[in-house]
C-alpha positions in Angstrom: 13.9 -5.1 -16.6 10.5 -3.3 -15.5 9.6 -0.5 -16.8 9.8 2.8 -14.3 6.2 3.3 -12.3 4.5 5.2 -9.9 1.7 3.8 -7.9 -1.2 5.9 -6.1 -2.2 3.9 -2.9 -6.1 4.6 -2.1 -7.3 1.5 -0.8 -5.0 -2.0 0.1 -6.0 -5.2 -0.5 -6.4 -7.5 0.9 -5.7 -5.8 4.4 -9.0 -4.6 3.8 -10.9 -7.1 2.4 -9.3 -9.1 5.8 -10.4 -5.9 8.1 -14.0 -6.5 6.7 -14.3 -10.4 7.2 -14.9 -10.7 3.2 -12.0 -12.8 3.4 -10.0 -14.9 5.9 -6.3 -13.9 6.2 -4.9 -17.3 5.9 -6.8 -18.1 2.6 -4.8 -18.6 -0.6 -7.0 -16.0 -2.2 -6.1 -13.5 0.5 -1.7 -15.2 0.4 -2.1 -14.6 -3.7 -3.3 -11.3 -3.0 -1.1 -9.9 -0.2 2.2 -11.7 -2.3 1.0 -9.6 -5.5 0.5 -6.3 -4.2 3.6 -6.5 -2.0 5.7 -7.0 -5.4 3.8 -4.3 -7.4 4.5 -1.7 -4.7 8.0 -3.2 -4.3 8.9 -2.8 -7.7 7.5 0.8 -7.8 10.1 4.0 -8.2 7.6 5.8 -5.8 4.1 4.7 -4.0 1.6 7.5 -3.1 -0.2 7.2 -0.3 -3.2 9.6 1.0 -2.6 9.4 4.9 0.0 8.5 7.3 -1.8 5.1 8.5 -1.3 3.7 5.0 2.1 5.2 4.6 3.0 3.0 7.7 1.6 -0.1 6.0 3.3 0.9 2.3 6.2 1.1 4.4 6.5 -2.4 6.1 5.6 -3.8 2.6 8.7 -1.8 1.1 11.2 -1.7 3.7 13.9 -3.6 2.2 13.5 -1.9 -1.1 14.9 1.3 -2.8 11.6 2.6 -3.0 10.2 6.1 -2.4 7.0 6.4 0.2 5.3 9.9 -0.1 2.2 11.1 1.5 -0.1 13.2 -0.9 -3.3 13.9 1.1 -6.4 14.4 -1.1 -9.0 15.0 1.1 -8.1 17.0 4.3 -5.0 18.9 5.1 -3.4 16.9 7.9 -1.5 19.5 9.3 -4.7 21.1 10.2 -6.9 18.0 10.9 -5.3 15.5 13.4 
């Protein structure tokens, strides 16, 4: 059994390594990568996001899963700033 974690989401890889050209989406790098993360946040007991755009992307990662998706913003309040 895992131990319990909590994962704070500020950046994900490698959507944006892919975004950026760095790497190719279809590389095994980028497959390795993609495959990782997807378990680490899958196996999570929460994932903290900063914004609603990555909270949509946590989401279809964990969809399946008995995970907990929460939005913490750090930088703005997004109530006030749309």
């Amino acid at each position: 059994m895992l131990p319990t974690f909590t994962v704070i989401v500020y950046d994900v890889y490698p959507e944006y390594a892919n975004n950026l050209g760095i790497l190719k989406k279809d590389s095994l790098i980028s497959k390795i990568w993609f495959w990782t993360t997807k378990s680490i946040l899958r196996n999570a007991k929460a994932n903290i996001t900063i914004g609603r755009d990555m909270q949509k992307l946590i989401d279809s990662k964990t969809n399946d899963f008995d995970v907990s998706n929460v939005i913490i913003p750090n930088w703005s309040d997004e109530n006030v700033i749309k």
